[in-house]
mmCIF file as gemmi writes it, N, C-alpha and C atoms, coordinates in Angstrom:
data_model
loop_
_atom_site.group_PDB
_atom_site.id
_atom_site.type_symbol
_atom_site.label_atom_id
_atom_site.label_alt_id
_atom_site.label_comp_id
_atom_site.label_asym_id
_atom_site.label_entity_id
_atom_site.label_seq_id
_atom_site.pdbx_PDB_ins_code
_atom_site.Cartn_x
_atom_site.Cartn_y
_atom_site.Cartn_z
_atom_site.occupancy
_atom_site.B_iso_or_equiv
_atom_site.pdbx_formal_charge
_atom_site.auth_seq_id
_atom_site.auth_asym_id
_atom_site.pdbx_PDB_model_num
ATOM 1 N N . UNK Axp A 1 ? -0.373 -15.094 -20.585 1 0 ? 1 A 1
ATOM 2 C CA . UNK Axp A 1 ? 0.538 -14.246 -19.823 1 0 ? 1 A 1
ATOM 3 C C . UNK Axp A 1 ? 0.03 -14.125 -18.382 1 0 ? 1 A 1
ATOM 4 N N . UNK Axp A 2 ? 0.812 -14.248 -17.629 1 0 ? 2 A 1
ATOM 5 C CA . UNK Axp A 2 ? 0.219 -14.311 -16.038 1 0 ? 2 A 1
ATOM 6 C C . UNK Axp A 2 ? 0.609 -12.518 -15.901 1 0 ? 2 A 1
ATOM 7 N N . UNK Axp A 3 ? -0.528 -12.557 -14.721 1 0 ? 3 A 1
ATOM 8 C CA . UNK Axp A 3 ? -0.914 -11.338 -14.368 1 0 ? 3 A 1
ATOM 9 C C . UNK Axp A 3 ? 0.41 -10.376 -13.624 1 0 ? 3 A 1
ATOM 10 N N . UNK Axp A 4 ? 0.686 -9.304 -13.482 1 0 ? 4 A 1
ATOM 11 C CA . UNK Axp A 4 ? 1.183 -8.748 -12.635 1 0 ? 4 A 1
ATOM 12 C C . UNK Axp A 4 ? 1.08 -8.33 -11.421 1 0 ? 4 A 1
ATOM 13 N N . UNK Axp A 5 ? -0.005 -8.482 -11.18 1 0 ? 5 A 1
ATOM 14 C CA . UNK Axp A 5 ? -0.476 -8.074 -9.896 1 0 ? 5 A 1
ATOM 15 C C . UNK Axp A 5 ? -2.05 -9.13 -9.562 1 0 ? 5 A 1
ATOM 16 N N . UNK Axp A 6 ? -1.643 -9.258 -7.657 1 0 ? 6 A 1
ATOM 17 C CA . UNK Axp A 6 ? -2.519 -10.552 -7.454 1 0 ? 6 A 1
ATOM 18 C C . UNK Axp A 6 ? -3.485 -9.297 -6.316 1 0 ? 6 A 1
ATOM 19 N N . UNK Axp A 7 ? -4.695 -9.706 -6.844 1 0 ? 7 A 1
ATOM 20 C CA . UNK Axp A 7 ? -5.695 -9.149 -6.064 1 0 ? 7 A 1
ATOM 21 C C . UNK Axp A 7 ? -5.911 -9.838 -4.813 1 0 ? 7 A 1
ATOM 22 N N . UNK Axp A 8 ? -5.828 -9.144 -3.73 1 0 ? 8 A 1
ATOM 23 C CA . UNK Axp A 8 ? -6.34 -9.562 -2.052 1 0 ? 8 A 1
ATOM 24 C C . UNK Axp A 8 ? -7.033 -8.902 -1.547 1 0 ? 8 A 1
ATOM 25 N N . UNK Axp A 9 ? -7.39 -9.268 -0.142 1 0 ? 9 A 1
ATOM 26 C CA . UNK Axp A 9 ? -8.429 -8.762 0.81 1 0 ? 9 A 1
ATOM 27 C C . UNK Axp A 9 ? -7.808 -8.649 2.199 1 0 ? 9 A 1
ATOM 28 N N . UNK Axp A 10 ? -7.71 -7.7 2.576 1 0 ? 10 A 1
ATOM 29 C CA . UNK Axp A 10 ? -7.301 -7.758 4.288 1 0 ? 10 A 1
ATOM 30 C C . UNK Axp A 10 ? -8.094 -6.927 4.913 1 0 ? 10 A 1
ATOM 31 N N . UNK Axp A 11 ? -8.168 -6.838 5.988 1 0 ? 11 A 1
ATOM 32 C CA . UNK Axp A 11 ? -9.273 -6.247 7.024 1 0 ? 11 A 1
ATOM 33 C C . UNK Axp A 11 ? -7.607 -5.06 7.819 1 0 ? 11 A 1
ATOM 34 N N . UNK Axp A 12 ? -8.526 -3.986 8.155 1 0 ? 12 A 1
ATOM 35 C CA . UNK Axp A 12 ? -7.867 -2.848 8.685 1 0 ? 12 A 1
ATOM 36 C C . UNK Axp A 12 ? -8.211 -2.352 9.47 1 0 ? 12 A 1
ATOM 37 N N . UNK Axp A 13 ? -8.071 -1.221 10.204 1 0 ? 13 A 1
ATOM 38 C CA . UNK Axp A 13 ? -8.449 -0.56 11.689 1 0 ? 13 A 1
ATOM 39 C C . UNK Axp A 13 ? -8.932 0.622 10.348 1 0 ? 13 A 1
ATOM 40 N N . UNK Axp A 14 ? -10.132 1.37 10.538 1 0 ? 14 A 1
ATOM 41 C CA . UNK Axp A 14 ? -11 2.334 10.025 1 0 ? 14 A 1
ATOM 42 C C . UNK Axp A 14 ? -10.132 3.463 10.606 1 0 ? 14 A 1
ATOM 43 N N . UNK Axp A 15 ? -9.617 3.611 11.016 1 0 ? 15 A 1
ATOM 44 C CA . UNK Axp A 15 ? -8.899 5.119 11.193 1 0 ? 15 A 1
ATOM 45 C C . UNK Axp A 15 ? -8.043 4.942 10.697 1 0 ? 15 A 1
ATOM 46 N N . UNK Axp A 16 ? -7.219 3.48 10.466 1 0 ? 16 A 1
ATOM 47 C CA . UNK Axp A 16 ? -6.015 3.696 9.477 1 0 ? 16 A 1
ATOM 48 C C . UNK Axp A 16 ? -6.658 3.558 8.011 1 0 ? 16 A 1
ATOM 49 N N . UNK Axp A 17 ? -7.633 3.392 7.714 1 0 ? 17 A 1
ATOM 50 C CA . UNK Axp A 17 ? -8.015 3.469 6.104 1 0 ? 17 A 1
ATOM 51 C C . UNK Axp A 17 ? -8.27 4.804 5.838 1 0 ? 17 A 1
ATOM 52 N N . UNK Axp A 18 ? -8.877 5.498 7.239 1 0 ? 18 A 1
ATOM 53 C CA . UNK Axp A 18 ? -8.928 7.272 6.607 1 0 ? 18 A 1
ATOM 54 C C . UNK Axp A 18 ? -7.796 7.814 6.13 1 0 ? 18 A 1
ATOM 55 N N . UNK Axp A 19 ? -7.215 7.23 7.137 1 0 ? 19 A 1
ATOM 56 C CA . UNK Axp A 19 ? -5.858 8.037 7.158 1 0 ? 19 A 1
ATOM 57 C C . UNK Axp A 19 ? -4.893 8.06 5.838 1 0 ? 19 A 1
ATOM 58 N N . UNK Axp A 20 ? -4.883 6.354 5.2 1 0 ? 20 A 1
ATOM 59 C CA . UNK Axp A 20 ? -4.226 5.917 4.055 1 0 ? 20 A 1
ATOM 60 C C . UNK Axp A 20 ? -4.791 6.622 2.872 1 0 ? 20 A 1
ATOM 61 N N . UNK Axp A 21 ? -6.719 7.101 3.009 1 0 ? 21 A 1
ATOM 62 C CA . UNK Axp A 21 ? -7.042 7.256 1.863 1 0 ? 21 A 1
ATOM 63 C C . UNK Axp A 21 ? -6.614 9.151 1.414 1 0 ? 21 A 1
ATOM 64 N N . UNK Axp A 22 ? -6.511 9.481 2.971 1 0 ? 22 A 1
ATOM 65 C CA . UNK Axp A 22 ? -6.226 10.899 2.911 1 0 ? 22 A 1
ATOM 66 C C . UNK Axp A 22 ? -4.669 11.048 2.072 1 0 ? 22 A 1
ATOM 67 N N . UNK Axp A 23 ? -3.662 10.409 2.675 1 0 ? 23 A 1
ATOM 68 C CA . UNK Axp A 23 ? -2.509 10.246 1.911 1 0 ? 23 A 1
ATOM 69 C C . UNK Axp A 23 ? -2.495 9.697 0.64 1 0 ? 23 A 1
ATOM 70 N N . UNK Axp A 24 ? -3.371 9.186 0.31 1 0 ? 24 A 1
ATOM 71 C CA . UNK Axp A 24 ? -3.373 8.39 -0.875 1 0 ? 24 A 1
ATOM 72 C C . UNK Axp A 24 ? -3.915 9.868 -1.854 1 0 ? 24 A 1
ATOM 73 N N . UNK Axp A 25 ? -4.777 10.138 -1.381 1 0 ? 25 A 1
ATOM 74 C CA . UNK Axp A 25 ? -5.367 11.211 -2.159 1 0 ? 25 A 1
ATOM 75 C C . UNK Axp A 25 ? -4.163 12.173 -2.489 1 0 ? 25 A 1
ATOM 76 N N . UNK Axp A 26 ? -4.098 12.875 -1.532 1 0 ? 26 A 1
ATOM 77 C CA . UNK Axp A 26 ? -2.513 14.21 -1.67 1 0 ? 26 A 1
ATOM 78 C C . UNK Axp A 26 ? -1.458 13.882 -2.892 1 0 ? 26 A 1
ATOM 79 N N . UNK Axp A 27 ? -0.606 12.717 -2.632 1 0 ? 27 A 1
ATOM 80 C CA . UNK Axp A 27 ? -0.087 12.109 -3.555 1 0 ? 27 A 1
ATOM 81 C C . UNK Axp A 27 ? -0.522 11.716 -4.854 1 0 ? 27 A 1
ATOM 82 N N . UNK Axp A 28 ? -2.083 12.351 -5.571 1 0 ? 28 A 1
ATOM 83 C CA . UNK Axp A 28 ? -2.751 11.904 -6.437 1 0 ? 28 A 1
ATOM 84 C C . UNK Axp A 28 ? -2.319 10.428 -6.86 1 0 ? 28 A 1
ATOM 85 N N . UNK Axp A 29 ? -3.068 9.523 -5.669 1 0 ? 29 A 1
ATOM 86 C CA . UNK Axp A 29 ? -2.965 8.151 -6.16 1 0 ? 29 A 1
ATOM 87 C C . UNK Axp A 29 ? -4.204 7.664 -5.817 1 0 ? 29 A 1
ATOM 88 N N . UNK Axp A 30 ? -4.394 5.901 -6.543 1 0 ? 30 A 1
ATOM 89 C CA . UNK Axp A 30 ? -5.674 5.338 -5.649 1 0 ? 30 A 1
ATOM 90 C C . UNK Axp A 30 ? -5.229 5.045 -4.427 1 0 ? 30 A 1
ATOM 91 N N . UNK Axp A 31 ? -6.214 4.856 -3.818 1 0 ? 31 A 1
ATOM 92 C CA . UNK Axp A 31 ? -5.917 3.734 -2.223 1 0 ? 31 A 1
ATOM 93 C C . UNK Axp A 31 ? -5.263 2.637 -3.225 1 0 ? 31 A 1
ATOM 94 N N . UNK Axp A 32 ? -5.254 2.095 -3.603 1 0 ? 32 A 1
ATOM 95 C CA . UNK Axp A 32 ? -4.829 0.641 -3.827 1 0 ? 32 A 1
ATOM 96 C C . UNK Axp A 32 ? -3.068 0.979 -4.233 1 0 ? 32 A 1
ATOM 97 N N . UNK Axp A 33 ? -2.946 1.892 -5.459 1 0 ? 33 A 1
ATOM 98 C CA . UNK Axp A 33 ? -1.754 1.972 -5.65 1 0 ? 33 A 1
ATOM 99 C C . UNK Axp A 33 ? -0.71 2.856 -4.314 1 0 ? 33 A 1
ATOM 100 N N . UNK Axp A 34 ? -1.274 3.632 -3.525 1 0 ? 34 A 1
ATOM 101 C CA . UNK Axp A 34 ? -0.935 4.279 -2.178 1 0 ? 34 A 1
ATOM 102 C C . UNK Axp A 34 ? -0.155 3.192 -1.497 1 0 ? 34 A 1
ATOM 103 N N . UNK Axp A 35 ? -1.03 2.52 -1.327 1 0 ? 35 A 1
ATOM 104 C CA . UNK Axp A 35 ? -0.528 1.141 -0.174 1 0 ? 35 A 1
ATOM 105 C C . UNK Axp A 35 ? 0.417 0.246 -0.445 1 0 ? 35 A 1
ATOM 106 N N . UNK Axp A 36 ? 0.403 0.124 -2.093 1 0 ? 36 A 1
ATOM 107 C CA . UNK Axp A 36 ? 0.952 -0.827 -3.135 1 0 ? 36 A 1
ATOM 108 C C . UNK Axp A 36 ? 2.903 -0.103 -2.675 1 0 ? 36 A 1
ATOM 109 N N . UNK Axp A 37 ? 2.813 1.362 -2.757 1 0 ? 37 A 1
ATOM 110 C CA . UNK Axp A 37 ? 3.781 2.147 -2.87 1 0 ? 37 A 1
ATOM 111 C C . UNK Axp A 37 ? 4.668 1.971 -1.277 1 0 ? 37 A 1
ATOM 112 N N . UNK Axp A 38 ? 3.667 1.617 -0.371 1 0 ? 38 A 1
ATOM 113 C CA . UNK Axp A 38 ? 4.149 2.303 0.731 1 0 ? 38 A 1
ATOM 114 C C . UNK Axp A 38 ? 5.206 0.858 1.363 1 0 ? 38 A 1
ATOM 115 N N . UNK Axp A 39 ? 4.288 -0.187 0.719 1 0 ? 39 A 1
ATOM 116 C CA . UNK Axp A 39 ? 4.796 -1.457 1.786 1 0 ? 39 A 1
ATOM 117 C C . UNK Axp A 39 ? 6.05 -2.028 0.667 1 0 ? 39 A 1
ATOM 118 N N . UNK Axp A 40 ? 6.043 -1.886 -0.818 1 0 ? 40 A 1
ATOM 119 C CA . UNK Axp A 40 ? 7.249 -1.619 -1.493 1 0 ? 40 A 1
ATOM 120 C C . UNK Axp A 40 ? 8.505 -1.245 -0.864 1 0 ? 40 A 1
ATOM 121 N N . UNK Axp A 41 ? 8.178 0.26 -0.063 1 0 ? 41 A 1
ATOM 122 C CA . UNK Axp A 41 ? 8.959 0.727 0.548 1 0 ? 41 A 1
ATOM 123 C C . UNK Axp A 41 ? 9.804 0.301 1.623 1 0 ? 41 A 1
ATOM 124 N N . UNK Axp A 42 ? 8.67 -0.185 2.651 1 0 ? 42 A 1
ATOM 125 C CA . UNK Axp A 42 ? 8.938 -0.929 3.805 1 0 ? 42 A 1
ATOM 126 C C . UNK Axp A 42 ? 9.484 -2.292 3.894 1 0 ? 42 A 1
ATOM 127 N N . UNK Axp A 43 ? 9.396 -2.802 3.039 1 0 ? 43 A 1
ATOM 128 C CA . UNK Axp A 43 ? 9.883 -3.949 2.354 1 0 ? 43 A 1
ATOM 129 C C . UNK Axp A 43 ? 11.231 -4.436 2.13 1 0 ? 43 A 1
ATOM 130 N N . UNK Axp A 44 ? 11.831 -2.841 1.418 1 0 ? 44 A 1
ATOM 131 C CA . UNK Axp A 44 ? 12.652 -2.985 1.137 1 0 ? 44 A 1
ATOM 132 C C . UNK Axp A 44 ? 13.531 -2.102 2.195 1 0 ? 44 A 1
ATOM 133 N N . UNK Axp A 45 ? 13.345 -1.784 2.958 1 0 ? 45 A 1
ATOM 134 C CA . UNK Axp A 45 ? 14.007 -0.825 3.989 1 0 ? 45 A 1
ATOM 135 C C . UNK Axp A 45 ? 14.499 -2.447 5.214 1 0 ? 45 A 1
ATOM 136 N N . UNK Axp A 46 ? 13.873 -3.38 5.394 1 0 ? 46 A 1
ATOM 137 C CA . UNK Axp A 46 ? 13.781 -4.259 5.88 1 0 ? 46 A 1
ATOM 138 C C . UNK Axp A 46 ? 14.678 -5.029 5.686 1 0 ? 46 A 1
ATOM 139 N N . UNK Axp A 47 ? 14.57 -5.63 4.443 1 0 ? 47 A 1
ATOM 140 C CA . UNK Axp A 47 ? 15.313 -6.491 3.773 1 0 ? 47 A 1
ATOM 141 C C . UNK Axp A 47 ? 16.915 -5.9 3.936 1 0 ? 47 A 1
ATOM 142 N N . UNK Axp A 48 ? 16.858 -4.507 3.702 1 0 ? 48 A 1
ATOM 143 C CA . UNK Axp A 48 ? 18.287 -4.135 3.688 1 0 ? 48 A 1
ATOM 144 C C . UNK Axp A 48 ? 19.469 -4.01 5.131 1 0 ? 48 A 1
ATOM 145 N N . UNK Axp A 49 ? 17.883 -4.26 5.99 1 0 ? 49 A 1
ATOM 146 C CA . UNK Axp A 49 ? 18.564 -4.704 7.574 1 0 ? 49 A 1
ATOM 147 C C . UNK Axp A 49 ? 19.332 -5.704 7.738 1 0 ? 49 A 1
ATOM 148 N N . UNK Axp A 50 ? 19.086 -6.681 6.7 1 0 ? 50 A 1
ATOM 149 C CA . UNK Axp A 50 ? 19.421 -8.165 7.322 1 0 ? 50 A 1
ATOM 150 C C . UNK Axp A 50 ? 21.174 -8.203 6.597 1 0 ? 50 A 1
């Protein structure tokens, strides 16, 4: 069964990782699923431009 989710690596500006982990926290989430949530979002806000 192939995986659902593909593990990566990207490099960030350190004030935006505080910032993500602070939001990430509030929302009782990880950083990983936070970010997972946010660009979902953005994604699809995008797509619906075209």
């Amino acid at each position: 069964m192939k995986p659902l989710k593909t593990k990566v690596s990207i490099t960030l500006d350190d004030d935006l990782v505080s910032l993500l982990k602070e939001l990430a926290e509030k929302d009782d989430r990880s950083f990983s699923q936070y970010i997972n949530v946010i660009l979902k979002e953005w994604v699809s806000k995008q797509t619906k431009s075209f």
